[in-house]
C-alpha positions as CSV (number, residue, x, y, z in Angstrom):
1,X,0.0,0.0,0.0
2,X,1.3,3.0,-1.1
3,X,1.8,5.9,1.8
4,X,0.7,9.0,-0.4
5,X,-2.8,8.8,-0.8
6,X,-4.5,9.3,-4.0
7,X,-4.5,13.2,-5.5
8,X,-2.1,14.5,-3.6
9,X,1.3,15.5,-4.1
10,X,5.0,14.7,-2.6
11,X,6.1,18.3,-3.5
12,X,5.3,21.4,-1.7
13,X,7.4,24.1,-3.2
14,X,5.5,27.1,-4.6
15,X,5.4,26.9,-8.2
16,X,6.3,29.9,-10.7
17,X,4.4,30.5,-13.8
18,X,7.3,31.2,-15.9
19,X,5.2,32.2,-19.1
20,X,3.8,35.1,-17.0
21,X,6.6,36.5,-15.1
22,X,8.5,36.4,-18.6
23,X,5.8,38.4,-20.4
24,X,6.1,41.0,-16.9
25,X,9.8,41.2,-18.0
26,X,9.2,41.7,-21.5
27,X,6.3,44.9,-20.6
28,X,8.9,46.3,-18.2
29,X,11.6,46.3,-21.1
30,X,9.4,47.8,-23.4
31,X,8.1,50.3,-20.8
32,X,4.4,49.5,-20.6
33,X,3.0,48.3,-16.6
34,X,1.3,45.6,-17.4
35,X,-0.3,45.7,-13.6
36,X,-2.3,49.1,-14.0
37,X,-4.2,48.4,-11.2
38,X,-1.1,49.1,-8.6
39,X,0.0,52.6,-9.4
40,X,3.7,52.3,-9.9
41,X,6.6,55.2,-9.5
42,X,6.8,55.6,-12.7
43,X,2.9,56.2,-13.9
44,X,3.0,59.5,-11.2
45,X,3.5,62.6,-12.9
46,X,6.4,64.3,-11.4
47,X,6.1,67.5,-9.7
48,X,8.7,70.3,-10.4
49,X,9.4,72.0,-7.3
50,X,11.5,75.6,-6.5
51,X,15.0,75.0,-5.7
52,X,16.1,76.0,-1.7
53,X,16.3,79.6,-0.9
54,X,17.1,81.3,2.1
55,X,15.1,82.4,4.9
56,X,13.8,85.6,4.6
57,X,12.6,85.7,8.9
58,X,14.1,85.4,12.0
59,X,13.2,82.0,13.9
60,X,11.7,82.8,16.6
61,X,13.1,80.3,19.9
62,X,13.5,82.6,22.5
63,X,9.8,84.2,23.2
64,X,8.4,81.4,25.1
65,X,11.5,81.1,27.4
66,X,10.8,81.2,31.1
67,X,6.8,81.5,30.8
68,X,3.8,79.0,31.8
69,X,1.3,78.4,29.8
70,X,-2.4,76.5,31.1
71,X,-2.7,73.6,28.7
72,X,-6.8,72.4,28.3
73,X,-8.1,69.7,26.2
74,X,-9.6,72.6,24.6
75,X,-6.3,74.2,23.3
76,X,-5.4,74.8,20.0
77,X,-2.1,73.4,19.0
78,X,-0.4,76.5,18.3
79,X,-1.0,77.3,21.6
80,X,0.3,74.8,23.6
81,X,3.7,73.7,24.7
82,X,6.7,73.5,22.5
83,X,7.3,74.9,18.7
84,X,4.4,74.8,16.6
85,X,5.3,74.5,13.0
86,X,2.2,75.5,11.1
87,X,3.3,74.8,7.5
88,X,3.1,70.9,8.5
89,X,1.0,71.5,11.5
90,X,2.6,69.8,13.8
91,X,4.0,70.5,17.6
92,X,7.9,70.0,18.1
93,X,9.1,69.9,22.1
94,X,12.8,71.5,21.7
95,X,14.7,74.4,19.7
96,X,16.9,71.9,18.8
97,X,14.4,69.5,17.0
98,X,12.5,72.5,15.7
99,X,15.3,73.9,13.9
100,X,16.6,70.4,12.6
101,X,12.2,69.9,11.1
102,X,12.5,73.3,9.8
103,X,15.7,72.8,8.0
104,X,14.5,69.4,6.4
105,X,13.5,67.7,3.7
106,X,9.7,66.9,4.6
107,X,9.1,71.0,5.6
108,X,10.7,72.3,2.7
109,X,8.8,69.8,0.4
110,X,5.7,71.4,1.9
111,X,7.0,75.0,1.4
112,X,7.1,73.8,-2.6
113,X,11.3,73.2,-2.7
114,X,13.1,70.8,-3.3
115,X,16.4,70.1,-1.7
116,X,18.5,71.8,-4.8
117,X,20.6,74.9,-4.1
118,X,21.1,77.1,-7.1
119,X,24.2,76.8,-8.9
120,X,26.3,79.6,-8.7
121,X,27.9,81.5,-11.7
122,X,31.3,83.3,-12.0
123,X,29.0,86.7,-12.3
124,X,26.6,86.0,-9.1
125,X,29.7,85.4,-7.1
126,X,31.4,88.8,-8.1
127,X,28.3,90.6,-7.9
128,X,27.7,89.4,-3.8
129,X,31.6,90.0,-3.6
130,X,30.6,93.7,-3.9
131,X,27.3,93.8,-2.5
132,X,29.5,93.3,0.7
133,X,32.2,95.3,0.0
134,X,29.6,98.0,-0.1
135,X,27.6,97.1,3.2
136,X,31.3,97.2,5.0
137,X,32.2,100.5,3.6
138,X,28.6,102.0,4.7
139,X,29.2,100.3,8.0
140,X,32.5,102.4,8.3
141,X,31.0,106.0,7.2
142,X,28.4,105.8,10.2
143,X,31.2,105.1,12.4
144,X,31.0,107.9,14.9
145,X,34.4,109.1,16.1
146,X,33.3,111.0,19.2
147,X,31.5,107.7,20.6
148,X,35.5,106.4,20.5
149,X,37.3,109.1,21.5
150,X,34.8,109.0,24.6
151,X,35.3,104.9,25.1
152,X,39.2,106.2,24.8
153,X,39.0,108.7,27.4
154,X,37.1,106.2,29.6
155,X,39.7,103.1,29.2
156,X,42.2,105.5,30.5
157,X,40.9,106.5,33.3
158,X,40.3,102.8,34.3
159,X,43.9,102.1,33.4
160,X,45.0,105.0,35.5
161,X,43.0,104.0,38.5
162,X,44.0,100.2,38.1
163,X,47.4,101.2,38.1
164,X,47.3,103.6,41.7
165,X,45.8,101.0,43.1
166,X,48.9,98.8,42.4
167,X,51.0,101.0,43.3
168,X,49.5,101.1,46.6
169,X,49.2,97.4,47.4
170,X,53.3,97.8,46.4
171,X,54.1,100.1,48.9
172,X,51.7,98.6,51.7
173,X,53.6,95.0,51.1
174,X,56.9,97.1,51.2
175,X,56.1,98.9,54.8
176,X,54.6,95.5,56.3
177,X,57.9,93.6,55.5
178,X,59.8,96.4,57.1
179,X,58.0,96.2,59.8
180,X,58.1,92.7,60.3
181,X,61.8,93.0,60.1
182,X,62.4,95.3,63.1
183,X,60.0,93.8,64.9
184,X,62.2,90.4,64.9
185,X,65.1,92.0,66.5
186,X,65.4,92.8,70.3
187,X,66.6,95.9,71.0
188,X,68.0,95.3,74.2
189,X,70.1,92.5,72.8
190,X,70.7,95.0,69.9
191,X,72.6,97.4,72.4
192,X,74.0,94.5,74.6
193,X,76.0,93.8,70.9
194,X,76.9,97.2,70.2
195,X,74.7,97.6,67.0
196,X,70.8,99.4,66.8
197,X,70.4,96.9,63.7
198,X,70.8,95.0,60.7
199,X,70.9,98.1,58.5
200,X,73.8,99.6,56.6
201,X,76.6,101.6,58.3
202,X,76.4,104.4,56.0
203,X,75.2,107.6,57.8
């Protein structure tokens, strides 16, 4: 008696329609999906987005510093703790993390940019080469020389003042060790020797 019984099979491996999956390959080749019901990559239209520019605002990260704020069921997102980013409408808990959401890819995909910077030409380059040449020569005409000459006058008198005041710590340190010095000797055994002290013999 045989031990498989009758309409069943001795191999369990999953079996590949070959004729299929060849004609799959041959539509991919060709460019054609043959399984239009999925919507592949490649059907999708793509969208042409701006390339990255620069900010054109301060980020704000220091307002909320070192205030409370009542949190309800009832409050808005924007209003409740943390950095509320309301492009992608979502609540961030840290500077940190705020600054790393605003700087990435899914925020400025939102904003309509891609993650391209602009190439730079030989011209753009010479032209921002002058644009701050100019901003540090108008920085240097509304210098005012009288606020200087007053900061001059005033770092003087400070280095005047420091320097009296060392003068006077020298001489106090100068007097104490003096002192100190006749103080050690007893002038009873100072006449008992024949000498008043330990200083020089010139007169």
């Amino acid at each position: 008696m045989s031990s498989n019984a009758k309409g069943k099979l001795d191999d369990y491996r999953r079996k590949w329609d070959v004729d299929k999956f060849e004609k799959l390959a041959k539509e991919r080749v060709d460019g054609r999906d043959g399984d239009s019901g999925k919507g592949s990559k490649n059907s999708a239209v793509p969208v042409k987005r701006e390339l990255l520019k620069e900010r054109d605002y301060e980020v704000d990260l220091d307002s909320k510093i070192g205030k409370s704020i009542v949190i309800t069921k009832t409050t808005p997102s924007s209003l409740s703790g943390g950095y509320y980013c309301n492009v992608c409408d979502c609540v961030i808990k840290d500077s940190m993390n705020f600054l790393d959401h605003i700087n990435g890819k899914k925020h400025q995909r939102n904003l309509g940019m891609s993650m391209r910077v602009e190439r730079s030409s030989l011209d753009a380059v010479k032209n921002r080469f002058i644009a701050n040449k100019r901003k540090k020569e108008e920085v240097k005409k509304t210098y005012d020389f009288e606020a200087r000459m007053i900061e001059l006058k005033e770092e003087e008198v400070k280095m005047r003042e420091s320097k009296k005041e060392k003068r006077k710590e020298k001489k106090m340190r100068l007097n104490k060790n003096s002192d100190d010095e006749d103080d050690s000797v007893d002038p009873a055994m100072a006449e008992m020797m024949g000498f008043s002290g330990f200083g020089s013999s010139k007169k």
